[in-house]
C-alpha positions in Angstrom: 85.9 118.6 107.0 89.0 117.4 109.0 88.6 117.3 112.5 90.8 120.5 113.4 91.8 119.4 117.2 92.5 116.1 116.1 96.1 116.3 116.1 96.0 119.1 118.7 94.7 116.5 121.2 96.7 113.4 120.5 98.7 112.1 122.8 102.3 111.3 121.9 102.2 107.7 122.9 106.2 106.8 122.6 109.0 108.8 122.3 111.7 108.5 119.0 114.6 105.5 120.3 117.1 107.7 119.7 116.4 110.3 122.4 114.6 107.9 124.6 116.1 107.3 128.3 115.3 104.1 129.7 116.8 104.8 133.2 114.2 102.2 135.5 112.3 99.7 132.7 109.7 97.1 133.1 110.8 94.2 130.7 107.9 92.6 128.6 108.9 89.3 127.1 108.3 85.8 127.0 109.5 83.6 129.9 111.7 81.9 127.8 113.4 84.5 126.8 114.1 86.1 130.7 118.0 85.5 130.7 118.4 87.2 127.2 116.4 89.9 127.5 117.8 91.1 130.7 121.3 90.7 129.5 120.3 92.6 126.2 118.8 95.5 128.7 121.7 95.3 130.9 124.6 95.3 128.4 123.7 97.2 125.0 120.9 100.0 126.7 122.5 100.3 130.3 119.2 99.9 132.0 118.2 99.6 135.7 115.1 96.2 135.4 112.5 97.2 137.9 110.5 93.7 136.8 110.1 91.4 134.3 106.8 91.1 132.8 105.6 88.2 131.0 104.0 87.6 128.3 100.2 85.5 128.6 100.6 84.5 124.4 102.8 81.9 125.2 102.5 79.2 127.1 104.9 79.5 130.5 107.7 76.7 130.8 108.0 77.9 134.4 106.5 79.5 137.2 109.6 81.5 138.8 109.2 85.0 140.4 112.1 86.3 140.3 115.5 86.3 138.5 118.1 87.4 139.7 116.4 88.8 142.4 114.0 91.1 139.7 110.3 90.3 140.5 108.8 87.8 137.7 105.0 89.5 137.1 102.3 89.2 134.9 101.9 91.5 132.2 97.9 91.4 132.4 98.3 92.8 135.8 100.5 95.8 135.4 99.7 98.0 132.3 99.7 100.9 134.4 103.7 100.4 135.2 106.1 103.3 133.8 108.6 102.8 131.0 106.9 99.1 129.6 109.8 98.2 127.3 108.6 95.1 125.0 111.6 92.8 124.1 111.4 91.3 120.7 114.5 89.1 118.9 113.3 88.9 115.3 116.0 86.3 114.8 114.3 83.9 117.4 111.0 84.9 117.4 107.8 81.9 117.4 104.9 82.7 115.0 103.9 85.6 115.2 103.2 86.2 119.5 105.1 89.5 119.7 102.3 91.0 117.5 99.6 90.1 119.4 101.7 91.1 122.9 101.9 94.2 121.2 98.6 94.7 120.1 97.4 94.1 124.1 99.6 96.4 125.1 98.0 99.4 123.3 94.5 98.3 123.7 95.0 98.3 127.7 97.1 101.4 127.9 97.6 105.0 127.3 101.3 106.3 127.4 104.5 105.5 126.3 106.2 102.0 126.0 108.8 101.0 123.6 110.1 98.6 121.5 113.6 97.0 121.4 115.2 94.5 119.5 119.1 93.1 120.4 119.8 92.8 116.6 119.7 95.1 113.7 116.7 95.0 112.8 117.0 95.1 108.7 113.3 96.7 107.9 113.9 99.4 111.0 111.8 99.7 114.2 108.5 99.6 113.7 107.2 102.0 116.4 110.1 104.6 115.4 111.9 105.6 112.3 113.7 108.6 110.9 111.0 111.3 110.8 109.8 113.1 107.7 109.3 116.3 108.8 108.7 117.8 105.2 106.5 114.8 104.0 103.4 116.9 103.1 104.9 120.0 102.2 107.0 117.9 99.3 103.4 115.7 98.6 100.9 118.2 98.6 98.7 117.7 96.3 99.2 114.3 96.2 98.0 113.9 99.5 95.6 116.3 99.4 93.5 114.2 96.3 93.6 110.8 98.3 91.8 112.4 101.2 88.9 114.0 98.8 88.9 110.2 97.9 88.2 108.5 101.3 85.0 107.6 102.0 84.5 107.8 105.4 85.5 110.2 108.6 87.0 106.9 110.0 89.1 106.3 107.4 90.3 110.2 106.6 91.5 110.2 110.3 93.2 106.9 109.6 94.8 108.5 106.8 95.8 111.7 108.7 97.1 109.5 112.1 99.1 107.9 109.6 100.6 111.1 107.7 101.2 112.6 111.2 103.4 109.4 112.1 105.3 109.5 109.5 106.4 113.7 109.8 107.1 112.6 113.3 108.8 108.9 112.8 105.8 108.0 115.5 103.5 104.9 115.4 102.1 106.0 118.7 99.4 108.1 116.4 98.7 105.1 114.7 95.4 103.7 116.6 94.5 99.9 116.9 91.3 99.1 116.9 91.3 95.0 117.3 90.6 94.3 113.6 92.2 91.8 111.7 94.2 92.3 108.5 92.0 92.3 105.2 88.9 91.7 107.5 87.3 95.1 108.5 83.7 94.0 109.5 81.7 96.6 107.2 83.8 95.9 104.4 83.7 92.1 104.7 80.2 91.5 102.2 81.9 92.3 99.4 83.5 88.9 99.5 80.5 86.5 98.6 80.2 82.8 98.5 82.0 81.2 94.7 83.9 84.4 94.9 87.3 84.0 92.6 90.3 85.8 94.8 93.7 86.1 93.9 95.9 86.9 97.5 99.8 88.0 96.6 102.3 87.4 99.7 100.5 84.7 101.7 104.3 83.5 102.9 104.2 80.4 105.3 101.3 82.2 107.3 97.7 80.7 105.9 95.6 82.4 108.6 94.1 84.8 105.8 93.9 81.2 103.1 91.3 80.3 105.7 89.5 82.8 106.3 89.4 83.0 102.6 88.3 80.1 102.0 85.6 80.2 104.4 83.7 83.1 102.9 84.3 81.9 99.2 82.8 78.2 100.3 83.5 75.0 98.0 82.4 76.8 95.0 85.1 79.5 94.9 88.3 79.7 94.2 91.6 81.3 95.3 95.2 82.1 93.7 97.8 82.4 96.2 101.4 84.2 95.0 104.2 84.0 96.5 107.3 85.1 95.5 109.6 83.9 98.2 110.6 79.7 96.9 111.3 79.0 100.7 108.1 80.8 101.9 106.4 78.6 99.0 107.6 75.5 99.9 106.6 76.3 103.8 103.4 77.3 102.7 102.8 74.4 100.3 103.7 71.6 103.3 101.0 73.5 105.8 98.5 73.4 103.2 98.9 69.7 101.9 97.7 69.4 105.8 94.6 71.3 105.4 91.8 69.4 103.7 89.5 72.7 103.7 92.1 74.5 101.5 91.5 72.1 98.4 90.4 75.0 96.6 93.4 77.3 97.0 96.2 77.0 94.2 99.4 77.4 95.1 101.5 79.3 92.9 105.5 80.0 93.4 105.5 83.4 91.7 105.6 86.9 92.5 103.0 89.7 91.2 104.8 92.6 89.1 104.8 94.6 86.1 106.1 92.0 83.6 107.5 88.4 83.6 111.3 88.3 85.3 113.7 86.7 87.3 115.1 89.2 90.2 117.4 88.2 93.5 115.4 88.5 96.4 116.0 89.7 99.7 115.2 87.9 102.5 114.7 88.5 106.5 113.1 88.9 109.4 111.4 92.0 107.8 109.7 90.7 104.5 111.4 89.3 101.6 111.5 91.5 98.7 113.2 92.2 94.9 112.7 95.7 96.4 115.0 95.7 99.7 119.0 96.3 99.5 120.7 92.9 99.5 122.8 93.3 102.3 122.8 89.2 103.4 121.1 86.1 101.8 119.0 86.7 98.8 117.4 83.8 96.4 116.0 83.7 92.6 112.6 84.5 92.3 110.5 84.0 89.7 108.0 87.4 88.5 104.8 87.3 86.5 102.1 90.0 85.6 98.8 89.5 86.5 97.4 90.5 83.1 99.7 87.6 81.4 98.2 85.0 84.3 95.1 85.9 84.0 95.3 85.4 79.7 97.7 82.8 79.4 95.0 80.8 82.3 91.9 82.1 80.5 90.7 82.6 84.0 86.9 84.4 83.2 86.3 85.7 86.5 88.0 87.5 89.4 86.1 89.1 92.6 88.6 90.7 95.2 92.3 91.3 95.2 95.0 91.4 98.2 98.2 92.4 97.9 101.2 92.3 101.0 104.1 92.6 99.1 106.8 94.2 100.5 106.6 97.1 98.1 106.3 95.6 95.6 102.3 96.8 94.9 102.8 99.6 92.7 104.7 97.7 90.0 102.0 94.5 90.7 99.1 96.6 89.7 100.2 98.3 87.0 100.5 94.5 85.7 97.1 94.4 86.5 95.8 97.5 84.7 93.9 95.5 82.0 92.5 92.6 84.6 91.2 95.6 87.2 89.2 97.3 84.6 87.7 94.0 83.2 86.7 93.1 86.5 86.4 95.4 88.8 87.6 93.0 91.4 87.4 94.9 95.2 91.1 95.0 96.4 93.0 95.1 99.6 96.7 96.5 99.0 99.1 97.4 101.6 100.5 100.4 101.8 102.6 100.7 104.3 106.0 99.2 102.9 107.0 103.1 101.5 105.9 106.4 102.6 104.9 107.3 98.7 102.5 104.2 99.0 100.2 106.3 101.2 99.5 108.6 97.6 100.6 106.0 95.0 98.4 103.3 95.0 95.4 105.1 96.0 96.1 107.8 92.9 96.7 105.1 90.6 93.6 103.2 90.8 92.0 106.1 90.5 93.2 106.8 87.8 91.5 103.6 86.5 88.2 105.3 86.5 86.3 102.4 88.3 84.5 104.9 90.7 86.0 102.8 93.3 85.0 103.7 97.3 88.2 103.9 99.1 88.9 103.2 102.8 91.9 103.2 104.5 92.2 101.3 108.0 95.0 100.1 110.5 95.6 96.7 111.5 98.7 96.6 114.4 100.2 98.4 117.1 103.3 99.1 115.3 103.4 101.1 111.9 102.9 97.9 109.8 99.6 96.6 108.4 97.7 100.0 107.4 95.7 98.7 104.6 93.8 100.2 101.2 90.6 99.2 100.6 89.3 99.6 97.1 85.3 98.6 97.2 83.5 98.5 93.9 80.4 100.6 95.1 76.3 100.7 93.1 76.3 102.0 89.6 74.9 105.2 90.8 77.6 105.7 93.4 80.6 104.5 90.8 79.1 108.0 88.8 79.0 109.9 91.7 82.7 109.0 92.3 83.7 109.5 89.0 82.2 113.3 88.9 83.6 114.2 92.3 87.1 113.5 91.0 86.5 115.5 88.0 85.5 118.1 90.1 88.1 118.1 92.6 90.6 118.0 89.4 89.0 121.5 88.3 88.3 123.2 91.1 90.9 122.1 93.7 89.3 121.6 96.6 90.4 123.4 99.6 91.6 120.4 101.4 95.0 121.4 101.5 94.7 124.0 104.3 92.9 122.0 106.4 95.3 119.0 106.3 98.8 121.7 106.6 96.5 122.6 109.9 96.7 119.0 111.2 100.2 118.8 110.7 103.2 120.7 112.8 104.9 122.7 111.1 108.6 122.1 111.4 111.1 125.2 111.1 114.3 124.5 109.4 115.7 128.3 108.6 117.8 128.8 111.5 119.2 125.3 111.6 122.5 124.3 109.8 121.4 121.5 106.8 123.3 119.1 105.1 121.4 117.0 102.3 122.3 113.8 101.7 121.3 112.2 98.3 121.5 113.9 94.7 119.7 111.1 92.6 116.3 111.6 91.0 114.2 112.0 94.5 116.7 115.1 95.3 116.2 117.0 91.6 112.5 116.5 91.9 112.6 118.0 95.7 114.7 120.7 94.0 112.2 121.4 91.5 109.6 121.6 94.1 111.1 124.1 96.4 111.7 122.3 98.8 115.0 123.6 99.4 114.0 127.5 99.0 113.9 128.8 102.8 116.3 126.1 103.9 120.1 126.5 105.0 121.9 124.1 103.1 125.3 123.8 103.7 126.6 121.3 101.9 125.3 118.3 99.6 126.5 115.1 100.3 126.2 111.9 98.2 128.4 108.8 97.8 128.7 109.5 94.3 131.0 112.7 95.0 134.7 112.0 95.7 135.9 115.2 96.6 135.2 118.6 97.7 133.0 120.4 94.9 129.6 121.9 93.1 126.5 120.4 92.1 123.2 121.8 91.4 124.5 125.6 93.2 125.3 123.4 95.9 128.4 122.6 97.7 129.0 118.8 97.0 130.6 116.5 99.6 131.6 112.9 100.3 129.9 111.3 103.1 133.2 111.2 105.2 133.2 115.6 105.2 129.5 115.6 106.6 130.9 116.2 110.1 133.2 119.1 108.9 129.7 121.3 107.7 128.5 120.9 111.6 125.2 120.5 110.5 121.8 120.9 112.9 120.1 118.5 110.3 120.5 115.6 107.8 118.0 115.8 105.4 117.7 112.4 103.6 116.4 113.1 100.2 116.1 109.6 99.2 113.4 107.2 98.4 115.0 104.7 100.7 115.8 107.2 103.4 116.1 104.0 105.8 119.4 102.7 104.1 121.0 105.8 104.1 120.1 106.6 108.1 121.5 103.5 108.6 124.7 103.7 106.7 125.3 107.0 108.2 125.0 106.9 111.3 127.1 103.0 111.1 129.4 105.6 109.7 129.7 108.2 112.1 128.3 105.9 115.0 128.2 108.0 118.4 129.4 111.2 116.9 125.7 111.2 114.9 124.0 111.5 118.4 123.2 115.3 118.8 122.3 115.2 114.3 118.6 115.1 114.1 117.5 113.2 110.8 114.9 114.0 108.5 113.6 111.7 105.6 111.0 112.6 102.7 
């Protein structure tokens, strides 16, 4: 049964960026980036810098205390300081250092810090995003079958820290534990020595190619995807320098449903055929894993990961006929959309493997919560297989024990305007969703002028304002793009609106 307290007892660890107030802040950056930062914290969030805290992951160009007459500090020495606001500038960042700041951070402290870019961040902030306040009531049963599926307490209160983030827009519930992505110790056997892998989204970073190849040995063998031809070519150039990854085979292709060419996305965030192209995009090249698996005559394949950028869903359905040949154990993100956390899980189990299913998280941030589908004995694959019959008869009473881990959020009283009227907002409709709610108006892009849609009073975006609404409700798949375009819209005059996205 779910832990009842568990959410009861959490502690909210940051507060949503658009109601925080950063009065006095403790700066956390690298040293090299001290004169931006504080001019970024000065100018664009009118903040009073109490210190400047740097950064031990990497290596100090100087030895200064002070700048500008703010104390220069060590951040290994003052976790315990109020207001810890990280500095990150995705557009100038080295490797990946910020992660692993961030990741010390929350493994030292208890409390709130926050996270602040200078530039739009394309993807969204990664410790706050536009809450979805009526994420399980709209996903019920969805939600309610993937936790009779988890396998373990640890990984059903992974799965409800990471439903409670997103009804709140939180990663503060999100807890790190200090493992590394794809490598959770107890799970790590099922990748054997001569083991065949296929990894999809390596990009330019190899650290997992490596660790790969080190539990495979000489005798096994990896496919590495990646979509991305300038990720590719990065990738290609640090592997030609790494004699031990002779047995990886680079391949400049993306995993999906079918063999096509999409435009690509790319930024600081991920490149995907999935994101809005808002700025530079390039021709990628798409394959399904069923055709490359055929058309190679590949006879063997042991384990699966997939980190790409939402693409997942559409990968392994291209992969239906490969998964139940070979039962491969599987890593796949799910993360990248808030309909991953049902989808993917759902879906394979719909494959009737009798897979184990664990869910764990990898960062400090809302990214890197993974799925991990591990082929169990034959006598536990049955067991698996009967439970979900089971659960499809009877209906387990999970339900009310999960609503009791979530807040309830009341909407009757408050002034709503929905914006989107596309597929998502017919299906809501259909749902109820909508039934005890006061919706003013219904706003889309699609509606010109002033008029009725669905019993609804349909509006262009530019009206919204007029309706005085208490609430946007963002009844869009992409609910980022449309908080962003609204409030670029409205700007200031959005301030007082509170958003909410399912």
């Amino acid at each position: 049964m779910i832990n009842k307290k568990l959410y009861n007892g959490l502690e909210k660890y940051r507060k949503n960026f658009a109601e925080s107030n950063l009065n006095t802040v403790s700066i956390v950056c690298f040293d090299y980036e001290i004169e931006t930062a504080v001019k970024v914290f000065q100018d664009k969030f009118c903040a009073k810098i109490e210190r400047i805290l740097i950064s031990p992951y990497f290596p100090r160009k100087n030895d200064i205390s002070k700048y500008e007459n703010i104390p220069v500090e060590s951040l290994e020495s003052n976790y315990d300081k109020d207001n810890l606001a990280v500095y990150i500038d995705f557009y100038e960042m080295v490797d990946n250092h910020w992660i692993a700041t961030m990741n010390m951070i929350a493994q030292n402290r208890k409390g709130l810090y926050y996270f602040y870019t200078p530039a739009d961040y394309k993807n969204g902030c990664m410790l706050t995003f536009p809450p979805l306040k009526s994420f399980y009531e709209a996903h019920k049963q969805e939600i309610d079958k993937v936790y009779s599926l988890l396998s373990s307490k640890k990984s059903k209160k992974v799965f409800l820290q990471r439903l409670k983030s997103l009804t709140e827009g939180d990663a503060g519930y999100l807890a790190y534990n200090g493992e590394m992505d794809y490598f959770p110790q107890e799970l790590m056997p099922t990748v054997k020595k001569g083991a065949v892998i296929v990894d999809a989204g390596i990009s330019s970073s190899i650290f997992e190619l490596e660790k790969y190849t080190e539990l495979i040995g000489e005798k096994g063998k990896i496919f590495a995807f990646e979509a991305s031809p300038i990720e590719c070519e990065k990738a290609k150039n640090i592997i030609a320098t790494k004699p031990l990854l002779k047995n990886v085979e680079l391949l400049c292709l993306g995993l999906w449903n079918k063999h096509e060419k999409l435009q690509m996305a790319v930024g600081n965030g991920g490149s995907s055929v999935l994101y809005p192209i808002n700025g530079d995009a390039v021709e990628c090249e798409l394959v399904a894993l069923d055709d490359f698996i055929k058309d190679n005559k590949i006879n063997k394949l042991d384990y699966i990961k997939m980190d790409i950028e939402s693409a997942e869903p559409n990968a392994l359905r291209g992969a239906q006929k490969t998964i139940k040949k070979f039962k491969p154990d599987m890593a796949i993100c799910i993360y990248h959309a808030p309909s991953h956390l049902w989808d993917i899980a759902l879906y394979l189990n719909s494959l009737n493997i009798g897979y184990n299913f664990y869910i764990h998280h990898h960062s400090s941030t809302c990214c890197e919560t993974v799925l991990y589908a591990v082929r169990p004995v034959f006598i536990k694959r049955v067991f698996n297989i009967v439970r979900n019959f089971l659960y499809d008869i009877w209906h387990l009473r999970i339900g009310t024990a999960i609503e009791k881990g979530i807040n309830s959020i009341e909407l009757k009283n408050k002034r709503v305007v929905v914006y989107g009227a596309g597929k998502h907002f017919e299906s809501l409709l259909q749902n109820g969703v909508f039934k005890n709610i006061n919706v003013v108006a219904l706003s889309d892009r699609k509606f010109e002028k002033t008029s009725e849609y669905k019993g609804y009073t349909a509006i262009p975006p530019n009206e919204i304002l007029n309706y005085k609404p208490d609430i946007i409700y963002i009844a869009m798949q992409e609910g980022m793009v449309a908080h962003a375009f609204l409030t670029e819209m409205f700007k200031e005059k959005m301030q007082k609106i509170k958003f909410i996205n399912v």
